[in-house]
C-alpha positions in Angstrom: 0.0 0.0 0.0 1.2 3.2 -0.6 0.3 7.0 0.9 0.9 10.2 0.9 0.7 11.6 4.3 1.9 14.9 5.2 3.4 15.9 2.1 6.0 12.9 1.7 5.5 9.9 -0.8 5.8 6.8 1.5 7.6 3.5 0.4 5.2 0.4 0.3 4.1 -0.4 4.2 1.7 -2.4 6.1 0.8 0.1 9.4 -1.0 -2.9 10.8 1.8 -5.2 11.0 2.2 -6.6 14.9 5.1 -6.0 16.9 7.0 -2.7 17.8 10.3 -2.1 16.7 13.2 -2.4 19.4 15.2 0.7 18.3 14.7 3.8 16.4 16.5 6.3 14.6 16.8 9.7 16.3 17.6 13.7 15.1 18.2 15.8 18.4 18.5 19.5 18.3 18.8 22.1 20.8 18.0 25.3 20.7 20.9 28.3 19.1 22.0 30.8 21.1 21.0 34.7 20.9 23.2 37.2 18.9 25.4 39.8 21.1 24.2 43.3 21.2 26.0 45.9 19.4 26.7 49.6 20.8 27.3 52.9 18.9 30.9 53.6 18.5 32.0 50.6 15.7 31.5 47.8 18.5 29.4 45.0 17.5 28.1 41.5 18.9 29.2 38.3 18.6 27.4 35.9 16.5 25.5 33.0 18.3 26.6 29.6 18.6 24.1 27.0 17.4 22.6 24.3 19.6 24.1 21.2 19.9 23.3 18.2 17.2 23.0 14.3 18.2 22.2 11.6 15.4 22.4 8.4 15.3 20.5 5.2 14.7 20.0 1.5 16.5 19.0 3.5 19.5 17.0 0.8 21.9 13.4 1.4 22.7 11.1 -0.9 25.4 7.7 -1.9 24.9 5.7 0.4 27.6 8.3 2.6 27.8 7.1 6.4 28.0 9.8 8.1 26.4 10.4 11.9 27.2 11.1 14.7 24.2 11.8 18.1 25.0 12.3 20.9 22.4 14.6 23.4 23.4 13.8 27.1 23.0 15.9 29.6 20.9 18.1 32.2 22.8 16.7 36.1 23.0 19.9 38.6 22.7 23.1 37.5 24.8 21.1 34.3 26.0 22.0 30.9 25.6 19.4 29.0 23.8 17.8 25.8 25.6 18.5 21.8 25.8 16.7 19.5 23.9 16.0 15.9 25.0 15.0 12.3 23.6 14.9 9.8 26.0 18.3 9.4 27.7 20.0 11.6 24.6 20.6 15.7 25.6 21.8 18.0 23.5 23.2 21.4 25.0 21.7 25.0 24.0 23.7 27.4 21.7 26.0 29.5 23.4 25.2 33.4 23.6 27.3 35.9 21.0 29.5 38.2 22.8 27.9 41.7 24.0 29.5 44.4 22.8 31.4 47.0 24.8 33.2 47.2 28.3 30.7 45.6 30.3 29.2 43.0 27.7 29.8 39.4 27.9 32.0 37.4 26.1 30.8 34.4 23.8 29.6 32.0 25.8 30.2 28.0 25.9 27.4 25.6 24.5 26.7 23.0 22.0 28.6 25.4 20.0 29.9 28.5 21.1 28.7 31.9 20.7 31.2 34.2 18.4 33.3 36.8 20.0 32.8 40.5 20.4 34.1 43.3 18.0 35.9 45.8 20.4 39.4 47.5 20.8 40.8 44.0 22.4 41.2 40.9 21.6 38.6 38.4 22.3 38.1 34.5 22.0 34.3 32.9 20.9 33.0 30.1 23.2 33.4 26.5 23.4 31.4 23.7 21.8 30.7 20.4 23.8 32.3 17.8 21.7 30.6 15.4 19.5 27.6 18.1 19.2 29.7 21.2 17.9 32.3 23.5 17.3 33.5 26.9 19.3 32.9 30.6 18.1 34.9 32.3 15.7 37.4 34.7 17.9 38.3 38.7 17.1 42.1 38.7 15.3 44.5 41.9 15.5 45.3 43.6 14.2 42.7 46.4 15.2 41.2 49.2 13.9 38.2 50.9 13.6 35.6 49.6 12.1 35.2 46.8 13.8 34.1 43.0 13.0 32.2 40.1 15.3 33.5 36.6 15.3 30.9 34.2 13.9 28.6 31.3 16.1 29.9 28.2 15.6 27.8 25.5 14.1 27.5 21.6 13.9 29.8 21.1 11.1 32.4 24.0 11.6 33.8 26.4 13.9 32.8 30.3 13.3 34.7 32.1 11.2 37.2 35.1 12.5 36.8 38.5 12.3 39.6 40.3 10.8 41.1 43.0 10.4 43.3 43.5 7.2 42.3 44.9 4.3 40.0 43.2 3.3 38.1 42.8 6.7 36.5 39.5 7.2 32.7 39.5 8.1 32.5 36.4 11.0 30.3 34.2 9.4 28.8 31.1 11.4 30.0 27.7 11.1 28.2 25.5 9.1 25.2 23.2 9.9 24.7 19.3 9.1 22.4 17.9 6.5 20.1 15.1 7.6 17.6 13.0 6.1 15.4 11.9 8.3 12.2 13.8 8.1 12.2 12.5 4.4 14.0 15.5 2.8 17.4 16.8 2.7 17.1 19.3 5.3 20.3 21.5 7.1 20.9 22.0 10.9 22.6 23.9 13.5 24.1 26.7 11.7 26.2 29.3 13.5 24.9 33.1 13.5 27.1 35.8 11.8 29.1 38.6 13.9 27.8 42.2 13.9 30.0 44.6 11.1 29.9 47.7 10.5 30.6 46.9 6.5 28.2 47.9 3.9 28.5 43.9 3.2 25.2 42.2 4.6 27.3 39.3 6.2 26.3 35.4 4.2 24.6 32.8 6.0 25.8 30.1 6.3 23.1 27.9 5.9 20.7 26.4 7.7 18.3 29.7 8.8 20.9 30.9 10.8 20.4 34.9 11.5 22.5 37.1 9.0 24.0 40.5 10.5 23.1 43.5 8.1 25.1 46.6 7.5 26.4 49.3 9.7 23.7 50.5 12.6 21.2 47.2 12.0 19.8 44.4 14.5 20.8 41.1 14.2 18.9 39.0 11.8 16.8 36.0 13.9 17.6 32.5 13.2 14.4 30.3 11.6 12.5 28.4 14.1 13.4 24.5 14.6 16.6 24.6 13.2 18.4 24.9 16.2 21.1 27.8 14.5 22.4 30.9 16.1 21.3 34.4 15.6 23.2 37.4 14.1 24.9 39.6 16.4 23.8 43.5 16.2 26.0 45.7 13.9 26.7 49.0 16.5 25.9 52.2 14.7 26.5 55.4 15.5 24.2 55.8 18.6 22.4 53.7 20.6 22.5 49.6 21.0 21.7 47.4 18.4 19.5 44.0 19.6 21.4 40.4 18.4 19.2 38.1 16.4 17.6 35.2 18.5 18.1 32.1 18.2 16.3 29.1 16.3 14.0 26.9 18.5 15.5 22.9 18.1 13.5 20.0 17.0 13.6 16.1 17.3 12.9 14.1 15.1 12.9 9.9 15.6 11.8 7.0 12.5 11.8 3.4 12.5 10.8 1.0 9.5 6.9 1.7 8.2 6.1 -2.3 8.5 6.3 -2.1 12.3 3.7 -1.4 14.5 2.2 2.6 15.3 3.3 3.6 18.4 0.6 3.1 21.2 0.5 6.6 22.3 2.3 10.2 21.6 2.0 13.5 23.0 2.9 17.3 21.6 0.7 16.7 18.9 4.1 15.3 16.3 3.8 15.7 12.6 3.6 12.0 11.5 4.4 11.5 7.8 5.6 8.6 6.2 9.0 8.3 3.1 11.5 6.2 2.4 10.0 3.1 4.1 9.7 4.6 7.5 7.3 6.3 9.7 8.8 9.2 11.4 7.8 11.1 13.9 8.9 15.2 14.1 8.0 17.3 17.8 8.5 21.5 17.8 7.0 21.4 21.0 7.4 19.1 24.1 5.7 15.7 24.1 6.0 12.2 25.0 6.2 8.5 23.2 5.4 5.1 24.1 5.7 2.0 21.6 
């Protein structure tokens, strides 16, 4: 039989096959971290780290078993974003951009960390937790005005630097990962672009992370359930300019489509059904038991 559920041709499947299926396929993402703030006067916030990525398959399920799923929340501006959880599998929130000027903080550690601030010293980005992703991109004399943000790092690299030679070097975010399992080739857990006071709108990445704009702009926001970091603000001249927030994570489990439904979910998943599996996608916090 074959069906087209939610968008996604399935492969042939019997749902009413007996049995569950003793392990499953997961995506775990956390939720990026927040962009730094920028402040007048050429200094500009730190891009922010994206939240930490876990993937695998053969993981072991239990017939009865409730199994836990927590989506983790996007950072606001110098925040780190929030875990996300499957089962016994965490994955660590985005660490924060750097805030801009004397008092603002530097990039902070998370699943990746958050890029470092553009200022008159030098400063390093954040830490990633291994296995999950990469650290911040740091700030590199020399230094002159106008100043550039290190980039978020991201799941598949760290941030880029922000230089200062001629050419200056927007900090771009590290790169997400691809993954298949929702059924299409869909990107992950980009880092967030440094503030700059260029006239060059910084590149994302990929992966919806939030892109910086030119001299005196907020940093852009990160898309929702990708898990990447937002853009740092790009300091004008007057007043603080807000960092991007970060994207809100996702989890995402399949197993084969010939095994049984689950007996129960919760957090109202997407179900849809492609490439011979059923697969099961959360943006909010639920529950399943097979």
């Amino acid at each position: 039989m074959s069906a087209n559920l939610g968008g996604y041709i399935s492969a042939t499947f019997n749902p009413l096959t007996s049995g569950v299926t003793a392990t499953v396929e997961y995506l775990v993402v956390a939720g990026g971290g927040g962009g730094g703030s920028g402040t007048a006067g050429s200094h500009n916030g730190g891009g922010g780290g994206a939240g930490g990525l876990l993937t695998a398959a053969n993981f072991p399920v239990v017939s009865g078993s409730i199994l836990t799923v927590t989506v983790g929340g996007g950072g606001s501006q110098n925040t780190n974003g929030s875990n996300s959880v499957f089962s016994s599998i965490t994955t660590i929130g985005g660490g924060a951009g750097a805030g801009a000027g004397a008092s603002g903080n530097a990039g902070a550690n998370g699943g990746s960390g958050g890029g470092a601030k553009a200022s008159g010293s030098f400063d390093v980005g954040g830490t990633g937790v291994v296995g999950q992703g990469n650290a911040g991109g740091s700030n590199v004399s020399p230094q002159t005005a106008p100043y550039t943000a290190g980039g978020g790092g991201g799941a598949g690299s760290i941030g880029q630097n922000a230089t200062y030679n001629s050419p200056r070097s927007i900090g771009v975010g590290g790169t997400g990962l691809s993954s298949t399992i929702s059924g299409s080739n869909l990107f992950y857990a980009a880092g967030g672009s440094g503030g700059t006071n260029s006239t060059v709108v910084a590149t994302a990445s990929v992966a919806g992370a939030g892109v910086s704009g030119v001299y005196g702009s907020i940093g852009g926001a990160a898309t929702a359930n990708t898990g990447s970091g937002g853009a740092g603000g790009s300091g004008g001249a007057s007043g603080t300019q807000v960092g991007g927030a970060g994207g809100s994570g996702i989890v995402i489990i399949r197993y084969p489509a010939n095994c049984a439904a689950p007996t129960s979910t919760t957090g109202n998943p997407q179900i849809n059904y492609a490439d011979g599996y059923q697969i099961y996608t959360w943006t909010a916090n639920g529950t399943i038991t097979f």
